[in-house]
N, C-alpha and C positions, 0 to 999 in steps of 0.2 A: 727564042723568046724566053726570058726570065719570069720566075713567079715567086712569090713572098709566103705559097702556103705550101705544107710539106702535099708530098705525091700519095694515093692513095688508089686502093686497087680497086675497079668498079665496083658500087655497090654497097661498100663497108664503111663510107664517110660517116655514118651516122652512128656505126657500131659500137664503137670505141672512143670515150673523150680522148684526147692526144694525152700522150705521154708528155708529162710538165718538161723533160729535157728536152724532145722536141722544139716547145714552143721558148723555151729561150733558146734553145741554136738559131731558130728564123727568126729571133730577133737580136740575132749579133750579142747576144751576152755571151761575156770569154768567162764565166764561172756556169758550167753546168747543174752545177748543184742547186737543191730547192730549200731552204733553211725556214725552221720553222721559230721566230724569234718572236720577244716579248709574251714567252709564256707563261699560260695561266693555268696552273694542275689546279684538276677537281676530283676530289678521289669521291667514288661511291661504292660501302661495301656492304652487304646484307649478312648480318651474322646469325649464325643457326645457333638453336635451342634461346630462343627470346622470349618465350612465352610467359613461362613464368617472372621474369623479370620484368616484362612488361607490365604485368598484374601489381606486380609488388609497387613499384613505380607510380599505374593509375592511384593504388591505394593511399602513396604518401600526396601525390599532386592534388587530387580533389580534397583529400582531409587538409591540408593546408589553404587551397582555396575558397573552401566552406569557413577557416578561420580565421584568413587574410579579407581578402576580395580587393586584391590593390590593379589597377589597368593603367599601363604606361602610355604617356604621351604622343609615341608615337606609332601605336597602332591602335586600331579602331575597335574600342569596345573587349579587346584580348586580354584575361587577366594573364598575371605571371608572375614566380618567384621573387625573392630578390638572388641577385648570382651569388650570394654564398648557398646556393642548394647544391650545388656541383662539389661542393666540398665538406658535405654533412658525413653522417659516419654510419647510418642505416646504411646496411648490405644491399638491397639492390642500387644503390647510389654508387657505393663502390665500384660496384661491377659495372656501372657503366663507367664509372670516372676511369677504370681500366683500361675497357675498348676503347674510350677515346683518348687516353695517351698512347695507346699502343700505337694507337694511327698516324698520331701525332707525329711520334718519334720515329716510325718505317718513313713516313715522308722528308720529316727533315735532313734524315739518314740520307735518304735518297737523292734529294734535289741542293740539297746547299753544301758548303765545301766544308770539307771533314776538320771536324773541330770535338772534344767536349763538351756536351750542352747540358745545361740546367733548364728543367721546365715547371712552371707553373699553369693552374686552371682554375675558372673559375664557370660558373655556369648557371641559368636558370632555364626555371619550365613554364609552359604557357598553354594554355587552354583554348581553343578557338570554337565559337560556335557560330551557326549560321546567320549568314551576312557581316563577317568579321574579317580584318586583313591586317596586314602589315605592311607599311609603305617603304618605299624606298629607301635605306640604308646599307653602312659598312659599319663593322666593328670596329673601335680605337683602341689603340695601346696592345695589342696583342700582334703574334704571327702567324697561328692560324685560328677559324672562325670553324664550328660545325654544327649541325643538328643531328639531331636523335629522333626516329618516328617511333614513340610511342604506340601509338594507335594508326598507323599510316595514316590514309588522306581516302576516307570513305567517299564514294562517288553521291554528285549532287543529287537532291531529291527532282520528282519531277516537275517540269515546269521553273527551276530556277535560272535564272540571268547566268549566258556564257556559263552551259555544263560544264563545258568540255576543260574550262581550265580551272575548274572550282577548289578552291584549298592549295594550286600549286605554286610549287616555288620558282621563282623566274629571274637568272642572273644578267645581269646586264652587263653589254658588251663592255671592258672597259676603256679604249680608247677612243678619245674624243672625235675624231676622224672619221670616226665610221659610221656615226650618227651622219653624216653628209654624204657618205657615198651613194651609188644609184645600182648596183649589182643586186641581181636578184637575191635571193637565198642559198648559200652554198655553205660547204663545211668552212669557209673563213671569214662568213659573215650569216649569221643566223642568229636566231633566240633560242635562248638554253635555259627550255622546262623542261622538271623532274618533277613525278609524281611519284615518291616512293612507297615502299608497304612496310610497313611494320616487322621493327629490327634493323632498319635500313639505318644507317651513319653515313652522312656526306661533310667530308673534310675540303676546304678551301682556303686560300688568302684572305686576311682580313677585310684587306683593302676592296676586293671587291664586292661590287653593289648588286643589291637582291632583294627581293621583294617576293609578299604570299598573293596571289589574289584573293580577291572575296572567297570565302568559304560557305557553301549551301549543301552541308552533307546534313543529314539526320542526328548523327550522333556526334560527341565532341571531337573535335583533334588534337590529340596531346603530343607535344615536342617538346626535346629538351634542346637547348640552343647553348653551345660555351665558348670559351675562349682558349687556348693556350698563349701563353706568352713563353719564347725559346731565347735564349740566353749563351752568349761562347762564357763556358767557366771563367770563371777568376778575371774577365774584364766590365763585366756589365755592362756590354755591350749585345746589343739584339741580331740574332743569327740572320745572316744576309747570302 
């Protein structure tokens, strides 16, 4: 008698998910291999000695938000810069516009084909208080997309709606496909929230779509959010 599932030794069926080459041998695939395509890098990195920066930082965001008070369309209630703050000339601005080209430029280093690049950024801060979010969007015109936790994402107070995901950021799967499928939760189809802490930079694709939920912390939540735009020299053309 024939069987279509691989043999296992009493007992241990349940121990071990199968080996992915396994399960395409018993399904007659003639390539063993498991390829991980249409990737999406998300870098996330906590930088040490932030404290002070951070300070410096609250100090320019709220004296400007006490002088501004402008709230964008499309989030609820959030004020924010306009994106020339990412490119102001006070020192701790620098130093972040720093770490986030360093980041910038180890990634694109890393994942696109070697060329000389030119890069620009541009970037704003936003202030979040409770009962405030950000809906669903992508960044346009750039290559990559990131934020800055200023103040991380202080846990809700008590008693507010959905603690558990209060202030965080939540990237949406981007192929359309997958919205329809029926697989539980697994590492190739899940939701990817981040609640970072303060000092923390997460680099991403423009293109893909993200969203804050409601925030019910006590205290503000300040982020800085930019863009870079990456460039092959001398053609102006956008690094691919």
């Amino acid at each position: 008698m024939t069987t279509d599932t691989p043999a296992v030794a009493p007992n241990t069926a349940a121990a071990q998910p199968p080996d992915p080459r396994d399960v395409f041998r018993f399904r007659g695939a003639t390539n063993e291999s498991v390829h991980s395509v249409f990737m999406t890098p998300l870098a996330v990195h906590r930088w040490q000695d932030s404290d002070d920066l951070n300070a410096g930082l609250c100090d320019l965001i709220f004296n400007e938000e006490a002088r501004t008070g402008d709230v964008a369309a499309k989030n609820v209630g959030i004020w924010y810069t306009d994106h020339a703050f990412m490119r102001r000339d006070e020192e701790p601005i620098r130093r972040l516009r720093q770490r986030a080209m360093s980041m910038a430029i180890a990634m694109t280093k890393a994942l696109m084909k070697p060329a000389e690049f030119t890069y620009s950024i541009d970037g704003w801060a936003n202030v979040l208080r409770s009962g405030q979010y950000n809906n669903p969007h992508i960044h346009r015109r750039s290559v990559w997309s990131g934020v800055y936790y200023v103040t991380g994402n202080p846990p809700a107070v008590e008693g507010a709606p959905n603690p558990r995901v209060s202030g965080q950021i939540e990237f949406i799967d981007p192929r359309p496909g997958a919205f329809y499928a029926t697989m539980p939760p697994s590492a190739i189809q899940r939701p990817v929230m981040l609640n970072p802490d303060a000092g923390t930079m997460i680099l991403f694709p423009s293109w893909l779509m993200h969203m804050v939920h409601p925030y019910h912390g006590p205290t503000p939540r300040v982020i800085v959010a930019f863009n870079v735009n990456v460039r092959v020299q001398g053609s102006g053309k956008k690094a691919s």
